[in-house]
C-alpha positions as CSV (number, residue, x, y, z in Angstrom):
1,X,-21.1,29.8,-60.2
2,X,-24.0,30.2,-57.5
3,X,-23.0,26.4,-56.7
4,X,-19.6,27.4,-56.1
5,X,-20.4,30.8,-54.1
6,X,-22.4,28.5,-51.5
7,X,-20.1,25.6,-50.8
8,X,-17.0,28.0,-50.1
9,X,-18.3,29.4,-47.0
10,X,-19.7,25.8,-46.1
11,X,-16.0,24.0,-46.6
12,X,-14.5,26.2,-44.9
13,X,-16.9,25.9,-41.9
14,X,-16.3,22.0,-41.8
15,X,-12.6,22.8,-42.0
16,X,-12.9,24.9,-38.5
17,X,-15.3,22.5,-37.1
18,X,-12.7,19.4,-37.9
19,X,-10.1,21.7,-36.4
20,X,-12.2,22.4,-32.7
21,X,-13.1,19.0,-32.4
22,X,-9.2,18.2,-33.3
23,X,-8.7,20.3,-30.3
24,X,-11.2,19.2,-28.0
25,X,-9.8,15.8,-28.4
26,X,-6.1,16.8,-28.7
27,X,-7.3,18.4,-24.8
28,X,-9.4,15.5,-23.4
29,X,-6.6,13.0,-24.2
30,X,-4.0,15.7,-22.2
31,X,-6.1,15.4,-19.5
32,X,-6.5,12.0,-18.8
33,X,-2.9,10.9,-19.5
34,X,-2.2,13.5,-16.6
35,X,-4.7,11.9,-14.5
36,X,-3.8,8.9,-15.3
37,X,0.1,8.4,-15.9
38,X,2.1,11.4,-15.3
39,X,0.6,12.0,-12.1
40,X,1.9,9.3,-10.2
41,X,5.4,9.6,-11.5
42,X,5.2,13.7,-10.5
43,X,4.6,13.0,-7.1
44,X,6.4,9.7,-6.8
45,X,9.3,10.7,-7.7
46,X,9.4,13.3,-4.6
47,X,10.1,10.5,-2.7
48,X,13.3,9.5,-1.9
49,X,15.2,7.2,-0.3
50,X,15.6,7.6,4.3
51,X,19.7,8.6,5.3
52,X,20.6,6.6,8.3
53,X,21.9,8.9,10.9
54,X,25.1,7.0,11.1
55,X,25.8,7.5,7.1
56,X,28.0,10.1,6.1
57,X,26.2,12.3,3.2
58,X,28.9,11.1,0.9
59,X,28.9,7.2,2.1
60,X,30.9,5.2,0.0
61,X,29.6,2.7,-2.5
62,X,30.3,-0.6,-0.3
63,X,28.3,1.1,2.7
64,X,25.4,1.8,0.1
65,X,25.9,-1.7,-1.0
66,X,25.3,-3.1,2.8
67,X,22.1,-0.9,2.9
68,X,19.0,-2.6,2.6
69,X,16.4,-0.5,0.3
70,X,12.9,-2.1,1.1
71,X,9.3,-0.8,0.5
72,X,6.4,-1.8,2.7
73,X,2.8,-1.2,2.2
74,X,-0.7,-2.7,3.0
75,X,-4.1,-3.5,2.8
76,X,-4.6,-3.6,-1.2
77,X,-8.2,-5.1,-0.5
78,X,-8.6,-6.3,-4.2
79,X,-11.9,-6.7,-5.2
80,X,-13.7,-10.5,-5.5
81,X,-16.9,-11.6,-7.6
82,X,-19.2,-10.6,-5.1
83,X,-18.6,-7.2,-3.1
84,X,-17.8,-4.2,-5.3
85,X,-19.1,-2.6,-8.9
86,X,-17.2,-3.8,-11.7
87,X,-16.1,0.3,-12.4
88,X,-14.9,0.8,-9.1
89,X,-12.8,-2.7,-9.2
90,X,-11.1,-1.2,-12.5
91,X,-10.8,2.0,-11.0
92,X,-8.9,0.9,-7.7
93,X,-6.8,-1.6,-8.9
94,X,-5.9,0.6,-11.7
95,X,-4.9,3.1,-9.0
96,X,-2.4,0.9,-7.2
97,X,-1.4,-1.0,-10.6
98,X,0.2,2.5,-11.7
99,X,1.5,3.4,-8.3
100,X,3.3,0.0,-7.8
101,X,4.6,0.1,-11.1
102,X,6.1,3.3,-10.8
103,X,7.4,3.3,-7.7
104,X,9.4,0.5,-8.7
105,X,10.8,1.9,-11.8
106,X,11.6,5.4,-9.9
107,X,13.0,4.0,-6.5
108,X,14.3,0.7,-7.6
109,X,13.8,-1.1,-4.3
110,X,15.6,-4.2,-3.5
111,X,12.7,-6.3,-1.2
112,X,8.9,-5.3,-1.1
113,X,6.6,-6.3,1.6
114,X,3.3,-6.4,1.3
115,X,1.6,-6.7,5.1
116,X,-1.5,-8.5,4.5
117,X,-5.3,-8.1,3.0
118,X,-4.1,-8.4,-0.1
119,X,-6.9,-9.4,-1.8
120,X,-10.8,-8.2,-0.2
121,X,-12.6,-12.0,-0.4
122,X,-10.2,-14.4,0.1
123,X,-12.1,-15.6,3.4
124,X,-14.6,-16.7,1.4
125,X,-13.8,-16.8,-2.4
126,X,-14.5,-20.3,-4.4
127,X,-11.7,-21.7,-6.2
128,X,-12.3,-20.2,-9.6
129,X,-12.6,-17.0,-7.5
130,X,-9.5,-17.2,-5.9
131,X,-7.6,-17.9,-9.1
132,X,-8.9,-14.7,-10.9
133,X,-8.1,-12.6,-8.1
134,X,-4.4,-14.3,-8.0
135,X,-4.2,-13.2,-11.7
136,X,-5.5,-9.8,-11.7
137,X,-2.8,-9.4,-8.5
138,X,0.0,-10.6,-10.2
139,X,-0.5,-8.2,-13.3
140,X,-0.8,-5.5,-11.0
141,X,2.0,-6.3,-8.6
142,X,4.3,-7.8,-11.7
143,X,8.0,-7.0,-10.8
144,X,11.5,-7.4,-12.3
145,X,13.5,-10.6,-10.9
146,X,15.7,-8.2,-9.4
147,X,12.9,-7.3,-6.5
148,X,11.7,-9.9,-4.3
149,X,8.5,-9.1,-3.4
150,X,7.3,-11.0,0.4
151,X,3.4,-10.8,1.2
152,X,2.5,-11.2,4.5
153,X,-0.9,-13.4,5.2
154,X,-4.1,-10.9,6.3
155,X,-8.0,-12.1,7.8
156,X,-9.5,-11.0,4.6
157,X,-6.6,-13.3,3.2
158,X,-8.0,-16.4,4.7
159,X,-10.8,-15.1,7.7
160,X,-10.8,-14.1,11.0
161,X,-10.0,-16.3,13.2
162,X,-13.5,-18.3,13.3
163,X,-13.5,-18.2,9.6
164,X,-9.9,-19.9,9.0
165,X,-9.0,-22.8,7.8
166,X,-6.1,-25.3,6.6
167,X,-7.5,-24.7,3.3
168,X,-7.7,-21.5,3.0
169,X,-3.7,-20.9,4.7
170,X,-2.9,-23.6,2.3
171,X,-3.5,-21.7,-0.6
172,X,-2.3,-18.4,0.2
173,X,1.1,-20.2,0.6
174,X,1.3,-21.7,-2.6
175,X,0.8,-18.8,-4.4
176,X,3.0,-16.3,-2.0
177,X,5.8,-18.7,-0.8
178,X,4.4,-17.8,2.5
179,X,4.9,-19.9,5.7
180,X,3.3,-18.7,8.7
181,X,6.2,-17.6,11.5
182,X,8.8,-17.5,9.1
183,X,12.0,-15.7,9.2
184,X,13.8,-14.3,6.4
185,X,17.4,-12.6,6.5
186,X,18.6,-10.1,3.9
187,X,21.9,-8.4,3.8
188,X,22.3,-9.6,7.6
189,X,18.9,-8.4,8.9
190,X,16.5,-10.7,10.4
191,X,12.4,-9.9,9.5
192,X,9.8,-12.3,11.3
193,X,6.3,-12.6,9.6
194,X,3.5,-13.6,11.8
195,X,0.7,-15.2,11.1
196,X,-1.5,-12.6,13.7
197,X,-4.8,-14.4,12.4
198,X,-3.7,-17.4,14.2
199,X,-2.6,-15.5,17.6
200,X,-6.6,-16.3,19.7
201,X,-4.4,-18.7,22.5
202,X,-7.6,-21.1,21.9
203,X,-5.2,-23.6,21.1
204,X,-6.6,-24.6,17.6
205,X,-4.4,-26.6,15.7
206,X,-3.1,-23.6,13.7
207,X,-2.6,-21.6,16.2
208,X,-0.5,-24.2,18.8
209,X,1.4,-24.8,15.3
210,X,1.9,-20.8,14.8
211,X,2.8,-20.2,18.7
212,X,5.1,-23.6,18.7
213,X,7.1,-22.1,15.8
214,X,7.6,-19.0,17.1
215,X,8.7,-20.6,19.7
216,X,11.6,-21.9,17.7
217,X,12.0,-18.8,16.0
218,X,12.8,-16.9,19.1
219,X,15.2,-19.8,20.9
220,X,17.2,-19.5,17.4
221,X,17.7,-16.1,17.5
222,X,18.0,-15.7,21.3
223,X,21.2,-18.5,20.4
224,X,22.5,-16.3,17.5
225,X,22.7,-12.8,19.5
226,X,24.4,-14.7,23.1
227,X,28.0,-15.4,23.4
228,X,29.3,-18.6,22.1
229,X,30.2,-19.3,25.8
230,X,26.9,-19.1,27.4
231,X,24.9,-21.3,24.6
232,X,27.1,-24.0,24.4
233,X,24.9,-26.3,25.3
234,X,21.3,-24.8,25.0
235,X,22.2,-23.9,21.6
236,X,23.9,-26.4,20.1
237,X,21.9,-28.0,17.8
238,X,20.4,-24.8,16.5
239,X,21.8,-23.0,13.2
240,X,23.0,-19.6,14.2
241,X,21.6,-16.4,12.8
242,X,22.5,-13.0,12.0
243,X,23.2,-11.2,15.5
244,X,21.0,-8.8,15.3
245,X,17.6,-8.0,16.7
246,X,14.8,-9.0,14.7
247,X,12.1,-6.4,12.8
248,X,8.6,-7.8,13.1
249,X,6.5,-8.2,10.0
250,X,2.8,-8.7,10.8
251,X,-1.5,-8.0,9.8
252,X,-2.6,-6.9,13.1
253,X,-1.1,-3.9,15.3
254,X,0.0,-5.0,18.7
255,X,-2.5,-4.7,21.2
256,X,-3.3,-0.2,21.9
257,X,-6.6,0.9,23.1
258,X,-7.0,3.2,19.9
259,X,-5.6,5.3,17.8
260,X,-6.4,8.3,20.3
261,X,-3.0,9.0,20.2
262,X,-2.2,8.6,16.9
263,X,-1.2,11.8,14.9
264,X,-0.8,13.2,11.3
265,X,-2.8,13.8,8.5
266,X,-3.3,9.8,7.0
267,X,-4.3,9.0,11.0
268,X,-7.9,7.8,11.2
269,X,-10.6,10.4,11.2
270,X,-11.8,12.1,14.4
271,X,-14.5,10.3,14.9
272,X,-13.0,7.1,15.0
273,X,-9.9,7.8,17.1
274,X,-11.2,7.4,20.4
275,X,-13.1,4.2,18.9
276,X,-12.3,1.2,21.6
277,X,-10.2,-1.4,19.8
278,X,-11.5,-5.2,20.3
279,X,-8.5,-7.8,21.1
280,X,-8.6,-10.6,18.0
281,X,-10.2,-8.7,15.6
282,X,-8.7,-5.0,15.7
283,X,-5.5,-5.9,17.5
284,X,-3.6,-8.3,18.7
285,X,-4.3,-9.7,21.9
286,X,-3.2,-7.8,25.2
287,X,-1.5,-11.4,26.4
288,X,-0.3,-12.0,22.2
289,X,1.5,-9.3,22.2
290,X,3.6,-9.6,25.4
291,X,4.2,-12.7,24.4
292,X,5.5,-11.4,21.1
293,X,7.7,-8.6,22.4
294,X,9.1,-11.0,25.1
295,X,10.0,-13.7,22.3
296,X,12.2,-11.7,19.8
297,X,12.4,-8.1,21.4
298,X,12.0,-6.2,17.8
299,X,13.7,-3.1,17.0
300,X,10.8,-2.3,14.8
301,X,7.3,-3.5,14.3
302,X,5.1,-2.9,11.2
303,X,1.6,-3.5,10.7
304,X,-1.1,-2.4,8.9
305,X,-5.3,-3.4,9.2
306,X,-6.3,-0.1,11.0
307,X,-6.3,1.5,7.3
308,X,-4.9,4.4,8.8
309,X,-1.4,5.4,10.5
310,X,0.2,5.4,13.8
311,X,3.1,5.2,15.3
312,X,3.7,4.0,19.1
313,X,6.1,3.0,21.8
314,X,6.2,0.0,22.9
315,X,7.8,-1.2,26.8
316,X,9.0,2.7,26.0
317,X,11.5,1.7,23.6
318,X,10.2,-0.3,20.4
319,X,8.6,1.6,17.9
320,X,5.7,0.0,15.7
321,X,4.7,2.3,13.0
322,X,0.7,0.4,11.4
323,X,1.1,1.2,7.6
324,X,-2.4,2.9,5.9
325,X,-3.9,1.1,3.3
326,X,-2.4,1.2,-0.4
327,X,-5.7,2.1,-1.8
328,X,-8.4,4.8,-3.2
329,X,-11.4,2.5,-2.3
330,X,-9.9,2.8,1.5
331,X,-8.5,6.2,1.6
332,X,-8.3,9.6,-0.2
333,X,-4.1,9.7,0.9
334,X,-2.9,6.5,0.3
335,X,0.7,5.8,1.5
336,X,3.3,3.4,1.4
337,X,7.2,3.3,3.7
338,X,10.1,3.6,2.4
339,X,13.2,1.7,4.7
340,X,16.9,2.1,4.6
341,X,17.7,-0.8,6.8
342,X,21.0,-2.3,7.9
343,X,21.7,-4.9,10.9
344,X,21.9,-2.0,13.1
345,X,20.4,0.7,12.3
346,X,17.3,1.8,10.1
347,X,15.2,4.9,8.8
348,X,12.1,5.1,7.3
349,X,10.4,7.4,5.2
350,X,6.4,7.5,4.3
351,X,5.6,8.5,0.7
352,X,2.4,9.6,-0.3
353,X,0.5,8.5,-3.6
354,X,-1.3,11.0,-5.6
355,X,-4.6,11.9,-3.6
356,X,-8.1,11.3,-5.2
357,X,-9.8,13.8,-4.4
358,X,-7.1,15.9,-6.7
359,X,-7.5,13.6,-9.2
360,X,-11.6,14.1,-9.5
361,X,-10.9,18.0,-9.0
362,X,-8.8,18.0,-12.3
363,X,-11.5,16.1,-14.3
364,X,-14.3,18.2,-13.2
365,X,-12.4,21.1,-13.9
366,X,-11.6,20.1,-17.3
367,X,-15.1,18.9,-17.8
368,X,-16.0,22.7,-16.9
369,X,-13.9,23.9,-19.6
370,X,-15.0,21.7,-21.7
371,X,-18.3,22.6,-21.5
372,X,-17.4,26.7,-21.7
373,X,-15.4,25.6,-25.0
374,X,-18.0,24.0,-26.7
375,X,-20.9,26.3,-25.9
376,X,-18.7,29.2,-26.8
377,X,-17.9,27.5,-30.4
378,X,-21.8,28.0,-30.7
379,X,-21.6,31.4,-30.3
380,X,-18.7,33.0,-32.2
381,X,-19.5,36.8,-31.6
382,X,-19.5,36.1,-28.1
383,X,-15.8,35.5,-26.6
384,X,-16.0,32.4,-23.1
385,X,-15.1,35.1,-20.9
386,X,-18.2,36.8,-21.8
387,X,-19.9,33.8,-22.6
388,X,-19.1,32.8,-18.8
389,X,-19.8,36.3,-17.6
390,X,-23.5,35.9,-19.0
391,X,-24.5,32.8,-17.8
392,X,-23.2,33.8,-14.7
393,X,-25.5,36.9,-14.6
394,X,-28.5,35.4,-15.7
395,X,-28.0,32.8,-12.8
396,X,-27.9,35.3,-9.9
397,X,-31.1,36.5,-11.7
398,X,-32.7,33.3,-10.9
């Protein structure tokens, strides 16, 4: 009986220390599914989809239907084999893996650019290198065949200008599809991707090749948008295009002095927006991009590279709008656009990711009351609030 009377009380204390630790767990696993998961579709699915200002609120199904929905974003930078601790690699790419993926299943966009530094070493990456980070991006960028997905080529893509190669371009369009000065046209709407790596006017052999195309690029759409009358015979031989003024799709901004003028709250930090851009390596080329805006006269220009966002005029008249970077490792506010395009018309819409800092502020905060919990277990006759109470006395005795 004296056995009995002793292991009572000492079942019944395993019971309520199985049912804490129950808790505890039952509490950690809330918090990181929040952190982790339900996070990204909370804030994600605030974002909605830009009204043109020429569609009625209640626009009829075939004018929705002639609406392009496409999502651009940029600068991914995923991590090589060389630069970058293996926890912050599965930290950042987990980051845009959930972001992309939810996006996709709350907005549903038809076309997704992505404008270039996709991955962080591809200037420099060996083979095997290359194909490991070409896997890990097309887990985290996978994507129903409903959405075409278009990536745009970036210098950490293949190296800056002295650092590219025929190689290095080869490869990036084998696995993207991509062809340097290409155009596309979706639902009527023209978008030229440029090659801005290859914009130095040293002549290289990939850069007369890019310029030479664009060339042609910009006679066939100069042909598509004049009357049949007047390019009769300039134009005959070329394949006529969607009239409509092109949107340019490119790495580098467009030559600005810096982001001085740049405003909002993902813009770059104070202390770097009066830094001096350099021509070739921050932005394009003062001579590039007159060259570019007298060629195909855009409607819209986006670009990324900077990391951070700003939005300019152009001649007055054509807006560029550079596109921050998609990740953590780059950021704390992340962002990607939103676009409601048609041939004549478009609006665009910035949508912000969940920020990091938030994310950090919710596990140290549950870390905190972790810690309260389990030190207050230890001491039953004292309640956390008086638990908390003490141990904050007894440190402003200190």
């Amino acid at each position: 009986m004296a056995l009995l009377h002793f292991r009572i009380p000492n079942s019944f204390s395993e019971k309520r220390g199985g049912t804490f630790a129950l808790k505890l767990l039952c509490f950690t696993l809330s918090v990181f599914l929040f952190c982790e998961f339900f996070i990204y579709y909370i804030v994600i699915i605030q974002c909605h989809w830009p009204q043109l200002k020429a569609q009625a609120p209640r626009a009829t199904e075939k004018t929705s239907n002639s609406v392009l929905k496409a999502m651009f974003l940029s600068d991914t930078h995923l991590l090589g084999e060389l630069s970058g601790h293996w926890l912050d690699k599965l930290r950042r790419e987990w980051q845009m893996e959930r972001a992309f993926q939810t996006a996709l299943w709350l907005l549903q966009p038809e076309i997704v650019f992505i404008l270039g530094d996709i991955f962080d070493e591809g200037k420099w990456s060996s083979s095997q290198a290359w194909s490991d980070d070409v896997r890990r991006y097309q887990k985290m960028f996978r994507h129903p065949a409903s959405v075409e997905l278009i990536a745009i080529v970036g210098n950490h893509d293949i190296g800056f200008h002295y650092e590219m190669t025929e190689y290095k371009l080869q490869r990036f369009s084998e696995v993207f599809n991509f062809t340097s000065e290409k155009l596309v046209t979706r639902k009527g709407i023209n978008f030229v991707m440029v090659n801005s790596v290859a914009l130095e006017g040293d002549g290289c052999i990939i850069c007369r090749t890019a310029e030479a195309k664009l060339a042609e690029l910009s006679h066939q759409l100069n042909c598509s948008l004049q009357e049949q009358s007047q390019s009769r015979k300039r134009c005959s031989d070329v394949n006529k295009l969607p009239p409509t003024a092109p949107i340019l799709l490119q790495h580098y901004p467009l030559y600005r002095r810096s982001d001085a003028k740049c405003t909002g709250e993902d813009s770059a930090p104070l202390d770097k927006k009066n830094y001096i851009f350099k021509e070739k390596y921050d932005v394009v080329s003062k001579e590039a991009s007159q060259k570019l805006l007298w060629w195909f006269h855009p409607r819209l220009i986006l670009s990324g590279h900077t990391h951070s966002a700003c939005e300019v005029l152009h001649n007055g008249k054509i807006p560029e709008i550079s596109i921050p970077s998609f990740s953590w490792r780059n950021r704390n506010n992340p962002s990607f656009i939103l676009g409601s395009i048609t041939p004549t018309d478009f609006s665009l819409y910035k949508c912000f990711l969940p920020f990091e800092n938030t994310v950090l502020t919710i596990y140290c905060a549950a870390g905190a009351v972790l810690l309260v919990l389990v030190l207050a277990h230890f001491h039953p006759l004292v309640t956390p609030f008086h638990f908390v109470q003490r141990l904050i006395t007894k440190y402003k005795a200190v």
